[in-house]
C-alpha positions as CSV (number, residue, x, y, z in Angstrom):
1,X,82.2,103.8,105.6
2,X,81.4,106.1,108.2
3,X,82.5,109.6,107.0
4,X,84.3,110.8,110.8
5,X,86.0,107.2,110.2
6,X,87.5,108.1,106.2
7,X,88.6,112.0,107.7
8,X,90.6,110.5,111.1
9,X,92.1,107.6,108.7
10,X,93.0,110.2,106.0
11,X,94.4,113.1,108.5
12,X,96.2,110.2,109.9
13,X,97.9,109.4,106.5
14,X,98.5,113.0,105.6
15,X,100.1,113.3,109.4
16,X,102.2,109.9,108.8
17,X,100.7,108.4,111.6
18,X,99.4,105.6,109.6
19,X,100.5,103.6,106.9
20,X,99.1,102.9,103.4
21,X,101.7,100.6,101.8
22,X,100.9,100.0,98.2
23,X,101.0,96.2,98.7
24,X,98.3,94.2,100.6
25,X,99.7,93.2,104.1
26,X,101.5,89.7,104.2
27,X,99.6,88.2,106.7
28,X,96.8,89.5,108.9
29,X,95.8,87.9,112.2
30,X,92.7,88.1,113.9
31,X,91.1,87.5,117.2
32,X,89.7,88.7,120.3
33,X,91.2,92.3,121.5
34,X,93.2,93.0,124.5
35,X,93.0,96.4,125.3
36,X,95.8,97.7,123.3
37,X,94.7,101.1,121.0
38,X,93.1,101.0,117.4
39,X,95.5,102.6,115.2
40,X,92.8,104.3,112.8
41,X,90.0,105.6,115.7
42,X,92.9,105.5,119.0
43,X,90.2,103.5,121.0
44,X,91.2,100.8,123.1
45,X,90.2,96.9,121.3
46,X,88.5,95.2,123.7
47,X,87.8,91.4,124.5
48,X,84.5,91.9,123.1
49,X,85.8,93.9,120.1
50,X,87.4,91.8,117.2
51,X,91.0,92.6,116.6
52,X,92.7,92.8,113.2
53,X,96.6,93.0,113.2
54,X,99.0,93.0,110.6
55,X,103.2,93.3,110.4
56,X,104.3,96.0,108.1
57,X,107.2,95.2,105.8
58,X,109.2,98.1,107.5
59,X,108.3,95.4,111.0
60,X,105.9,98.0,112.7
61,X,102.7,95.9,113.7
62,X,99.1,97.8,113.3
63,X,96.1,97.2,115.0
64,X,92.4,97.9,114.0
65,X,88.8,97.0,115.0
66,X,86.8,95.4,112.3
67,X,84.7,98.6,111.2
68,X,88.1,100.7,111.4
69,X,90.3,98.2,109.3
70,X,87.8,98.0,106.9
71,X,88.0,101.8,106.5
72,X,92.0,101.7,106.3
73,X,91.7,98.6,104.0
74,X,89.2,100.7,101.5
75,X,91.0,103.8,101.9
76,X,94.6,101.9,100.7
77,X,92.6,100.4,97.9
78,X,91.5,103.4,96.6
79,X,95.0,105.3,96.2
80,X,96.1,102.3,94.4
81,X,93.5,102.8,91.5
């Protein structure tokens, strides 16, 4: 995982600007982006970019690129060791 990558998701925790919920998101949905912003790196997720989303049980949707849920995903699966 790229180190900037871990400090923005983790200072975005801290903040409560992203999520870690202790359980593993119900469903996940991915495709092609659309433009809308990357909730771990703030960077739009292009056509070209792959898009992962997930609803939150508390119904907030979140939105990553591959690299950057992967980061949030490992990052969630540590705290729960």
């Amino acid at each position: 995982m790229e180190p900037d990558l871990a400090s923005r998701i983790r200072a975005k925790v801290a903040e409560g600007r992203l999520p870690l919920p202790a359980d593993r998101p119900g469903k996940l949905w991915v495709g092609k982006g659309n433009g809308r912003p990357c909730d771990a790196c703030d960077q739009p997720i292009t056509n070209t970019d792959t898009e992962y989303e997930t609803d939150l049980p508390t119904g907030r949707t979140i939105r990553f690129h591959r690299p950057c849920f992967r980061a949030w995903h490992a990052e969630r699966a540590s705290r729960m060791l």
